[in-house]
N, C-alpha and C positions, 0 to 999 in steps of 0.2 A: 587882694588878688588871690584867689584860689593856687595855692600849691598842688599840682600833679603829682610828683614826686621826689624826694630828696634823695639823690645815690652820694653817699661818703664813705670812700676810703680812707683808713689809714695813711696809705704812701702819698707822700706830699708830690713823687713824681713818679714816674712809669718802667723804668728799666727794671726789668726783673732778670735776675741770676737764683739759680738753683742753690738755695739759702734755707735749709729746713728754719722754723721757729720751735724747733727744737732747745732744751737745756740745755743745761752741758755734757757733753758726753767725755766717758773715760776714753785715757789714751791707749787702754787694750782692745778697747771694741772699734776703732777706727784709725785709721794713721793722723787725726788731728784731732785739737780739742775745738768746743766752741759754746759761744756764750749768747744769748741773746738776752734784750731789753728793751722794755717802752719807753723811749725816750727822744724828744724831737718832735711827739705828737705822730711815732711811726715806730713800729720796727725797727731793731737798731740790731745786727748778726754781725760778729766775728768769728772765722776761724782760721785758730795757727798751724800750721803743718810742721813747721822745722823747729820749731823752739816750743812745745807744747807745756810753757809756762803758766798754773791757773793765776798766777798772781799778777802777769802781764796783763790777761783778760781785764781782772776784777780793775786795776788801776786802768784801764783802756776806756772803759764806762764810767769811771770817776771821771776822766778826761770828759766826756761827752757830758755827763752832766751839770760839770762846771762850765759850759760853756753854754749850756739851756740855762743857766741859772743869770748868765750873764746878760744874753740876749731874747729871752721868750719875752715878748709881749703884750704874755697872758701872766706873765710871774710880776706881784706890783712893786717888788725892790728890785729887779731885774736892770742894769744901764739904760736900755731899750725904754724901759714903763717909766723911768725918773725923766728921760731925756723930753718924751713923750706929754710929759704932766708938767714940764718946767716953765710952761709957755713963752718960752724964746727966751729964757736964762741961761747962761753956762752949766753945767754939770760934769760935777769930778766923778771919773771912770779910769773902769779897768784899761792898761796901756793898749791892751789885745782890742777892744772896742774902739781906741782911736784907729789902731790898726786896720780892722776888717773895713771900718767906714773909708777910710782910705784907698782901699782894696775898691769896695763898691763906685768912691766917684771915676775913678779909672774905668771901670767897666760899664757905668752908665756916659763917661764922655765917649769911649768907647762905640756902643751902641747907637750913639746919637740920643739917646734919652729914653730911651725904648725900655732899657731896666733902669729902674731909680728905685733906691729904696727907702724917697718920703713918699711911697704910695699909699703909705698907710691910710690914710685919709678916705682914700677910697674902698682898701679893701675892705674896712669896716663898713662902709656904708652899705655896699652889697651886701656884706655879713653871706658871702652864696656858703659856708662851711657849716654855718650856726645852725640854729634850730626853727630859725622862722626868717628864712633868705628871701626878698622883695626885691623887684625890681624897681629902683629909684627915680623921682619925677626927674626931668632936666633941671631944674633948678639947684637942686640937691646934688647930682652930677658936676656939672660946673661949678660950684661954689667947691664941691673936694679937688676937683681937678687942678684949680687954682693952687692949689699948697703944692701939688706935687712939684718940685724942682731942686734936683740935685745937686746944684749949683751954691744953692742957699744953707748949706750943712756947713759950719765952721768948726775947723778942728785944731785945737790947741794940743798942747804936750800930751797932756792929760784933762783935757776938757772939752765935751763936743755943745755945740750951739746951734739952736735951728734960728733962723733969720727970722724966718718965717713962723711968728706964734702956733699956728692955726693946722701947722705940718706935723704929720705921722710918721716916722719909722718904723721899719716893717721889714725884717733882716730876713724873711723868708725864702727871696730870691738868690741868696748866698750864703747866709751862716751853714747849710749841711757841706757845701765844697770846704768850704774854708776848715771846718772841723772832722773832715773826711781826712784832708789832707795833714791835720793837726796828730789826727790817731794816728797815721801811714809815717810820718817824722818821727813819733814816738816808737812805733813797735821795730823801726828800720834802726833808730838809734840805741836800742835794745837788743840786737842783734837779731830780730826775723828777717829771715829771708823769703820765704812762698807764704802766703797771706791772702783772706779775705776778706774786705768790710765791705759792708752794706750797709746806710745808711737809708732805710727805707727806700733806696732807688739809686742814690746815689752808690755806683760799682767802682772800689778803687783795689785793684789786685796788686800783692807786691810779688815777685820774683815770676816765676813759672810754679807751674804745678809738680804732684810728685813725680811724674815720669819724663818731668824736663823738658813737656812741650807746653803749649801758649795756655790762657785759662780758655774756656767757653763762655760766654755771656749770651744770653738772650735776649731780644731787642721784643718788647710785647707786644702781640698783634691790638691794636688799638679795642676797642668794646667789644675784646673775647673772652674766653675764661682766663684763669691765670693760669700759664703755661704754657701758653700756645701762641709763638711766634713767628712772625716777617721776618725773621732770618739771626744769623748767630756772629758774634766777632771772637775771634782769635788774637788774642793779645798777654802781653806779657808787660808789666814794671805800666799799667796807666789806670787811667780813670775814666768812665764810663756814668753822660748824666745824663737824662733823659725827662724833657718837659715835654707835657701830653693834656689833651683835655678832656679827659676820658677816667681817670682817675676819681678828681676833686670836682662834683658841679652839681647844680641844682637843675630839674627841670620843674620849671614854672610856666604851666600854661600851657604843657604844652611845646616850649621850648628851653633849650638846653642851655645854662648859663656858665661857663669856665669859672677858675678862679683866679686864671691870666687874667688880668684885666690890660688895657691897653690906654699907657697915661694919654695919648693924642686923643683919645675920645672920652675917656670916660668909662666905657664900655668894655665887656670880655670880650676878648679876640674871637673872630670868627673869620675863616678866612678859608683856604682850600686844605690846609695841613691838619693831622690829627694829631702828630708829635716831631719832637727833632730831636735826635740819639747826639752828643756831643762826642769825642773821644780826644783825649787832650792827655798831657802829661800829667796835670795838677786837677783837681775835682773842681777848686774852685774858679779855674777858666770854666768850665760847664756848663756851673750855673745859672751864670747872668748872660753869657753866649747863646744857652738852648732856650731860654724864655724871647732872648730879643729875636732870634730865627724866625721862633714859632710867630711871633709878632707881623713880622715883617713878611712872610709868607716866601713860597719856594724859591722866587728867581733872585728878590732881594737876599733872601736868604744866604741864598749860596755865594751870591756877591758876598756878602759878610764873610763869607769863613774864610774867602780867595785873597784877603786882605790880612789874615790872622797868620802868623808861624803857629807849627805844632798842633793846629787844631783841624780834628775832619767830623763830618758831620753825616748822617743817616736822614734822609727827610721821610714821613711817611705821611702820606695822603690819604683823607678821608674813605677816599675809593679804595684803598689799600696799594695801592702804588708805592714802590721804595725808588726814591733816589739818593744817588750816594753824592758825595763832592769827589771835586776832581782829584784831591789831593791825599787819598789815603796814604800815609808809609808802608814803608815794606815790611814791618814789621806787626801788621796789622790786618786780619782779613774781615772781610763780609762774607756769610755762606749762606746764601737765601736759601729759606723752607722750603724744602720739597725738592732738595739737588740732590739729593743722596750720599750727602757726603757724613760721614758720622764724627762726630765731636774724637778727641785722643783722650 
């Protein structure tokens, strides 16, 4: 099948915050310091404002890549690649790995099934990231579809087990929340107070900014430049994650394939939405919340978030349409592009 064109991004999702990928800079030339690195398969940006510690930084990124080292996929001593390869054996792991898997079936019974992460199975079959992304007969569809069930992950003290020989894990839909929120415990238990990480998209701010009002976040206008957004949030002490298909996807043929993929079919989501902005307390409610949204399309959608405490949601529509949920806090705003209101 003739490939048209391959678009690949870096960021595994789409919220963008004004994040240079910049070094690090001294703490004379700016009121914080900051660090960045490739890691996650993305961009990975902190900066301190109150405690402009370099040695917080550097252990901040140790943090992050001990935790790619535990669950990439693509790394073959990684929890993830052994569990993967074990063909429905037990395997001894990291305690954080029975952890996060734990985290995940919550939020795929949660979802109703909508995020699960034995999708492996399938995402490799697309391969829409790789170098030579095909779209797969049905036969080949369904035979992966079949593994996917979350339900079938057995987790011991210290040992997880797929039921299912045949099934992939595939932490992509949660490992950056989970380890968003891992750095944000680390740097708050070290005493920063105003903070920013970015984990390629994933936006978790800690305190306020330096003049004591909310931070600004960008919400990205779906297949525009980078920079240029549907509108801004005002918040303070949350987390900000954002699943899109507009980032990550293959056009073949002609047509545009996501790297959502959607367990009930087989297939990348296509539906009326172009992304869904999460805003929650913790990164890793985000994660597995903004891909099931995106899944389930606007109305379901929003049904989903009206069920959730703590979480409010941005839908943006292909046509570029934003809707918000009912239930923003007050301590949280939306300022749509082109109201003239200017950031603090």
């Amino acid at each position: 099948m003739k490939k048209a064109v391959i678009a690949l991004l870096a960021a595994a999702v789409a919220a963008a915050l004004i994040i240079p990928a910049a070094l690090r800079l001294s703490v004379s030339s700016r009121p914080y310091i900051s660090g960045s690195k490739f890691l996650l398969d993305t961009t990975c940006a902190i900066r301190l404002y109150d405690k402009q510690d370099e040695k917080l930084l550097d252990e901040a990124f140790s943090l992050i890549a001990r935790y790619e080292a535990l669950w990439s996929k693509t790394i073959p001593e990684s929890d993830v690649s052994r569990i993967n390869a074990a063909g429905g054996a037990p395997v001894e792991v990291d305690p954080e790995t029975v952890a996060i898997l734990k985290q995940a079936k919550e939020y795929s019974a949660l979802s109703g099934g909508l995020f699960d992460v034995t999708i492996g199975a399938l995402t490799q079959l697309w391969d829409i990231l790789g170098e030579n992304p095909r779209v797969p007969d049905k036969a080949e569809i369904e035979k992966a579809r079949e593994t996917v069930d979350y339900t079938k992950i057995l987790l011991g003290d210290s040992t997880v087990t797929l039921l299912d020989p045949e099934a992939q894990l595939d932490l992509g839909g949660i490992a950056k929340g989970y380890i968003a929120d891992a750095v944000r415990d680390f740097l708050a238990n070290r005493g920063v107070g105003s903070a920013i990480i970015n984990l390629g998209g994933n936006v978790v701010v800690i305190g306020s900014n330096t003049n004591g009002n909310p931070w600004t976040v960008g919400i990205q206008a779906p297949f525009e430049e980078d920079g240029k957004y549907v509108g801004t949030l005002r918040l303070t002490d949350k987390s900000v994650v954002t699943s899109g298909i507009y980032r990550r996807y293959a056009v073949i043929d002609g047509a545009l394939y996501t790297h959502i993929i959607d367990p009930r079919t087989g297939y990348p989501v296509d539906n009326e939405l172009a992304s869904v902005t999460i805003v929650s307390e913790r990164s890793r409610q985000g994660d597995g919340i903004a891909s099931a949204c995106l899944l389930l399309g606007l109305e379901e959608g929003k049904a989903l978030i009206e069920r959730l405490d703590g979480v409010s949601a941005v839908f943006v529509k292909k046509d570029g349409t934003v809707v918000l949920s009912d239930d923003f806090p007050e301590d949280v705003a939306f300022v749509p592009e082109g109201s003239g209101q200017s950031p603090d």
